[in-house]
C-alpha positions in Angstrom: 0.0 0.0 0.0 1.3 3.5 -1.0 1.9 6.0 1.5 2.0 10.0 0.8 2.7 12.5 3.7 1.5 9.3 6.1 -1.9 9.3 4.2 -3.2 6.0 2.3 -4.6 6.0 -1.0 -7.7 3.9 0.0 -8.6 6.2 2.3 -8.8 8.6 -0.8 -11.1 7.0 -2.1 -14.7 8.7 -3.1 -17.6 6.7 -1.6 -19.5 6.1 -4.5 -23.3 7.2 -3.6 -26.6 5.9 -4.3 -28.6 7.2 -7.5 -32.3 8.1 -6.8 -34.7 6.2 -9.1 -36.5 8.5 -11.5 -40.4 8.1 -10.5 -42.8 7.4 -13.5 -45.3 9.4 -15.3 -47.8 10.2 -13.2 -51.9 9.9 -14.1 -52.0 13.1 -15.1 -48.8 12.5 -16.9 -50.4 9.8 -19.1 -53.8 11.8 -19.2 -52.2 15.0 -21.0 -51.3 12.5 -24.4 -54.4 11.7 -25.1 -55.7 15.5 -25.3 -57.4 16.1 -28.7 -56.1 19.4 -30.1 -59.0 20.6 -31.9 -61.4 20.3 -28.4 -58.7 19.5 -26.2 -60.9 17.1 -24.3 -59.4 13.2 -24.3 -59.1 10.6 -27.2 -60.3 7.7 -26.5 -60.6 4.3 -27.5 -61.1 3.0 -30.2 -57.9 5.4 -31.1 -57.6 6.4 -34.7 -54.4 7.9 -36.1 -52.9 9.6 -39.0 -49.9 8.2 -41.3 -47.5 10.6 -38.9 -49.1 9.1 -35.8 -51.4 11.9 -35.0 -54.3 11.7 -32.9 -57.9 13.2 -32.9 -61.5 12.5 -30.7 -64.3 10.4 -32.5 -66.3 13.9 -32.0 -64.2 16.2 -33.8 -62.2 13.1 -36.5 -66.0 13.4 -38.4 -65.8 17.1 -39.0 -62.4 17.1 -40.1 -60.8 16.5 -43.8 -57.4 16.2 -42.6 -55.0 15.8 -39.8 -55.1 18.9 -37.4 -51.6 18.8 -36.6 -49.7 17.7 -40.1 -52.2 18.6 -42.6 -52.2 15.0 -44.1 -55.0 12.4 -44.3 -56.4 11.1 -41.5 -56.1 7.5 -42.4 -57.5 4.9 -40.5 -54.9 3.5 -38.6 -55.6 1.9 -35.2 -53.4 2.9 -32.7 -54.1 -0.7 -30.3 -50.1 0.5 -28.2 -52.2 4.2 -27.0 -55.9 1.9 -26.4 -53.5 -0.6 -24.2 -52.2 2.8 -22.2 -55.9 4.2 -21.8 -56.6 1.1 -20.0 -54.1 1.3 -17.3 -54.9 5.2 -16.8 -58.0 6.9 -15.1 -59.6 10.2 -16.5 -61.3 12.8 -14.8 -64.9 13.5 -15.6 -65.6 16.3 -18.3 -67.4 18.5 -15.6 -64.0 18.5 -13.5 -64.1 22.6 -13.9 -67.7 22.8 -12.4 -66.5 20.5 -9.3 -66.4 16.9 -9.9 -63.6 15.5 -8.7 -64.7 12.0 -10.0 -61.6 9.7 -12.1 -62.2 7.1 -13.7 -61.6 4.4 -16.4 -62.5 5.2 -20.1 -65.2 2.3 -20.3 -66.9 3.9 -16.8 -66.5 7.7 -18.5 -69.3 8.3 -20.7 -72.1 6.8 -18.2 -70.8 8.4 -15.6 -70.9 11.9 -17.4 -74.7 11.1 -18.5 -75.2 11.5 -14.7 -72.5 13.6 -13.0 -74.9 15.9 -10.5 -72.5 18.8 -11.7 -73.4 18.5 -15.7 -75.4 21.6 -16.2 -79.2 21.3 -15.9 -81.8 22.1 -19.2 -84.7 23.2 -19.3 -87.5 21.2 -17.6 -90.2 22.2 -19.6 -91.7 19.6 -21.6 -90.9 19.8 -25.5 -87.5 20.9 -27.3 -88.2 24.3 -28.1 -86.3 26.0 -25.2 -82.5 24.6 -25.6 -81.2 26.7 -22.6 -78.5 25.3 -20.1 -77.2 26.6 -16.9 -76.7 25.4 -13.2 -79.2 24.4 -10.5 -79.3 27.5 -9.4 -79.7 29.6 -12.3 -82.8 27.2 -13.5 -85.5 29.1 -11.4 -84.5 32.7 -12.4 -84.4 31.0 -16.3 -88.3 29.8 -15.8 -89.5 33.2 -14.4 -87.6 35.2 -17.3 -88.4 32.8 -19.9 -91.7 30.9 -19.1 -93.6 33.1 -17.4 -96.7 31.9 -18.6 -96.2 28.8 -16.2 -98.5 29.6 -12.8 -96.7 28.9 -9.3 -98.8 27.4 -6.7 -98.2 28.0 -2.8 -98.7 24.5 -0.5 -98.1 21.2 0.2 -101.7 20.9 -1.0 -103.0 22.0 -4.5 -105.3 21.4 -7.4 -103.3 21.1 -11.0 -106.1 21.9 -13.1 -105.7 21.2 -16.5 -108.2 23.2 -19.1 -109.6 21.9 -22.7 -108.4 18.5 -22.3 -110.1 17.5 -25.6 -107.7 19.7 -27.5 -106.2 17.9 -30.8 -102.5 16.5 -30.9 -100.2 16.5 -27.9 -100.5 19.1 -25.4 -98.7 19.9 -22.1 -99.4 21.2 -19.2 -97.2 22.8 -16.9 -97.7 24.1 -13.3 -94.9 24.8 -10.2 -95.8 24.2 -6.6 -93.6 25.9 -3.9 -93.2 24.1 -0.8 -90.6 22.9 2.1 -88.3 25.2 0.7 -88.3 24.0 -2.8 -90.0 24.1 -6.2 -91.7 21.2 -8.2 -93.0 21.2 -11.6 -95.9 19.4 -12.5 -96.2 18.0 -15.6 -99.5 16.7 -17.7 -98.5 15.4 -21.1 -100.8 14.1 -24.0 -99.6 12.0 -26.7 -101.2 10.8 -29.8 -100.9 6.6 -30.1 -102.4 5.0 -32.7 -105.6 4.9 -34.4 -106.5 8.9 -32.8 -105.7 6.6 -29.3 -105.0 9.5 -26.5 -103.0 8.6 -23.5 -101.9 11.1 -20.5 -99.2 10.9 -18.4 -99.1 13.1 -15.3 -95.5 13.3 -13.3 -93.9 15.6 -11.0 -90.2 16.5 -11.2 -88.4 18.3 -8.3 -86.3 21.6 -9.0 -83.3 19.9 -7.6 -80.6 17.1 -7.3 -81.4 13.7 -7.3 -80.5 13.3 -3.6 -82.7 16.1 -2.6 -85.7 14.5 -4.6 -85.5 11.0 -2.4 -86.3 13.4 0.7 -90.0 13.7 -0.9 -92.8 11.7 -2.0 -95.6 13.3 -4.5 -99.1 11.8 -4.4 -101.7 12.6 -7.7 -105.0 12.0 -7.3 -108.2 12.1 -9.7 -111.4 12.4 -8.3 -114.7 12.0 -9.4 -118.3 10.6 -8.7 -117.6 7.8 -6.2 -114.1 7.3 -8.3 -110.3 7.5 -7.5 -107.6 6.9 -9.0 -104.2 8.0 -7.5 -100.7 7.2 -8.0 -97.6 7.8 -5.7 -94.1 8.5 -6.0 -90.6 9.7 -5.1 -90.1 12.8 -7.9 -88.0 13.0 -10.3 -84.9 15.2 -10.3 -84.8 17.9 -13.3 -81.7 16.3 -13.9 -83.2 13.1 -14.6 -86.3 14.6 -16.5 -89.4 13.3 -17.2 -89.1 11.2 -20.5 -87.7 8.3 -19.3 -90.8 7.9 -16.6 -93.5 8.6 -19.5 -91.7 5.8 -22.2 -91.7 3.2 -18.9 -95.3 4.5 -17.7 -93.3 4.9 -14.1 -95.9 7.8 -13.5 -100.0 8.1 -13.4 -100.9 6.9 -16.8 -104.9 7.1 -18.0 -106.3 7.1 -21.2 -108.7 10.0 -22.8 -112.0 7.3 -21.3 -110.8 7.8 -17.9 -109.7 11.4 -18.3 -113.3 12.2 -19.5 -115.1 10.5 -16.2 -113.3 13.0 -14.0 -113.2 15.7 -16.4 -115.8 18.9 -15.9 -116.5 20.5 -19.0 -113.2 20.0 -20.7 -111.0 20.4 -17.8 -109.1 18.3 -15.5 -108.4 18.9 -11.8 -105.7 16.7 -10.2 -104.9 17.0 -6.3 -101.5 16.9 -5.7 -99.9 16.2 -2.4 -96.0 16.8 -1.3 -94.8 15.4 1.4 -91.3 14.6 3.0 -90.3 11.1 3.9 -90.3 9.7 7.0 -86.2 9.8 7.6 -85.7 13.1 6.6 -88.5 14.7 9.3 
C-alpha cells in the first residue's frame, strides 16, 4: 500500500453514492397525451391515427378533412399500443371545472358523465323548443324570465287543473308548486298513439338534485263521482327529466276514457300532495 505525507490512497477513495430512481409518469402524466387538439378534451378508444401518428377525438375526426396537426390524411390506422395505455390510466370526468372530482376508467367515463350531478341542468319544460342550459341554481331565475306563462302554486296541497283536455294532438301542461323550501313542476303530457288513441301521463319533477328528490314523495290523485284513482311517488330530479318515466309508464298513466269520467267541462283537476319522507323529518 502507497503512502504520501502518512496518508493512504484507499482512504482517498470517493464513496461512490446511491442514484435516486426517476419516479414514473404520473396519471396526469399519461392523461395529457391523449388530449385532442382541436377540443382538447381526451381521445379515446377506439384510437384512430394519421400516417405521422397523429391523434384526434371520434367527436371532432367526423368534421375534419385532414389531420389537425400535419395537414395529411387522416387514415385509419388503429393505434391498439395508446388503447392498451388508456386502460391502465383513469380520466377525470368532463365537468371537473364545475367541481367533480370524479376519475375514472375510459369504459366507466361516458355513463358516468350522463349523470355527473355537476353537468349543467336544461330546461324542464316539456318539448324541445327551449334549448337553454345553466346550473341548479340559475334554473328558477331562467323559468320566471323565460316561461312566465307557467302559474306557481303555494302549499303542500294544490289542485293542478288542467283546461280543454279534448284539444287535438299532444299538449302539455305545466304548473310549479312551492313548498318545504323548494320548487316542483308538475307535468301533464298528452300523446297521440295510434288509431287517434290519447293517452296522458301526469308526473312531477323536483327543482333539484337527485339526492334532494329522495327526501320527498308526491301523491296525484283524480277524483270523481264515487271514483279514484291516485298514483304515488318519489319525484324525479330535473336532472333526470321526465321522458324516461312517460316511455316506462313509471308515473299516473290514463287514457282520454278515464280522463273524460273525472273531467268537468273539458278540464281536468288533479290533487296533488307533497310530502317529506319519513327519515328526513
Amino acid at each position: 500500500m502507497n503512502r504520501q505525507n502518512g496518508v493512504s490512497q484507499s482512504s482517498l477513495k470517493t464513496p461512490r453514492l446511491g442514484v435516486a430512481p426517476t419516479p414514473g409518469p404520473t396519471n396526469a402524466d399519461l392523461t395529457s397525451i391523449f388530449e385532442c387538439p382541436v377540443c382538447f378534451d381526451f381521445v379515446l378508444p377506439p384510437i384512430l391515427q394519421c400516417s405521422s401518428g397523429h391523434l384526434v377525438c371520434s367527436n371532432c375526426r367526423p368534421k375534419l378533412t385532414c389531420c389537425p396537426t400535419c395537414r395529411g390524411p387522416l387514415g385509419s390506422i388503429r393505434n391498439l399500443a395508446m388503447e392498451k395505455v388508456a386502460s391502465t390510466v383513469t380520466f377525470p370526468c368532463k365537468y371537473v371545472t364545475s367541481g367533480c372530482e370524479v376519475s375514472l376508467p375510459h369504459t366507466e367515463k361516458t355513463e358516468h358523465e350522463e349523470s355527473c350531478e355537476f353537468r349543467p341542468y336544461s330546461c324542464p319544460c316539456p318539448g324541445a323548443s327551449c334549448k337553454w342550459q345553466g346550473s341548479l341554481e340559475a334554473v328558477m331565475p331562467h323559468l320566471m324570465h323565460t316561461h312566465k306563462s307557467i302559474t306557481t302554486l303555494q302549499g303542500e296541497d294544490i289542485v293542478f287543473l288542467a283546461t280543454d283536455i279534448n284539444l287535438p294532438g299532444a299538449v302539455d301542461w305545466v304548473m310549479m308548486q312551492s313548498c318545504f323550501g323548494h320548487h316542483f313542476m308538475l307535468v301533464l303530457e298528452k300523446q297521440e298513439k295510434f288509431e287517434g288513441h290519447q293517452q296522458f301521463y301526469a308526473i312531477v319533477q323536483l327543482i333539484g338534485t337527485r339526492k334532494q328528490a329522495e327526501s320527498f314523495i308526491y301523491r296525484l290523485e283524480l277524483n270523481g263521482s264515487r271514483r279514484r284513482l291516485a298514483w304515488e311517488a318519489t319525484p324525479r330530479s330535473i336532472h333526470e327529466g321526465i321522458a324516461s318515466a312517460i316511455l316506462n309508464s313509471d308515473c299516473l298513466v290514463f287514457d282520454a276514457n278515464i280522463a273524460h269520467l273525472f273531467a268537468d267541462n273539458g278540464n281536468l283537476g288533479i290533487n296533488v300532495t307533497i310530502s317529506m319522507t319519513m327519515d328526513t323529518r
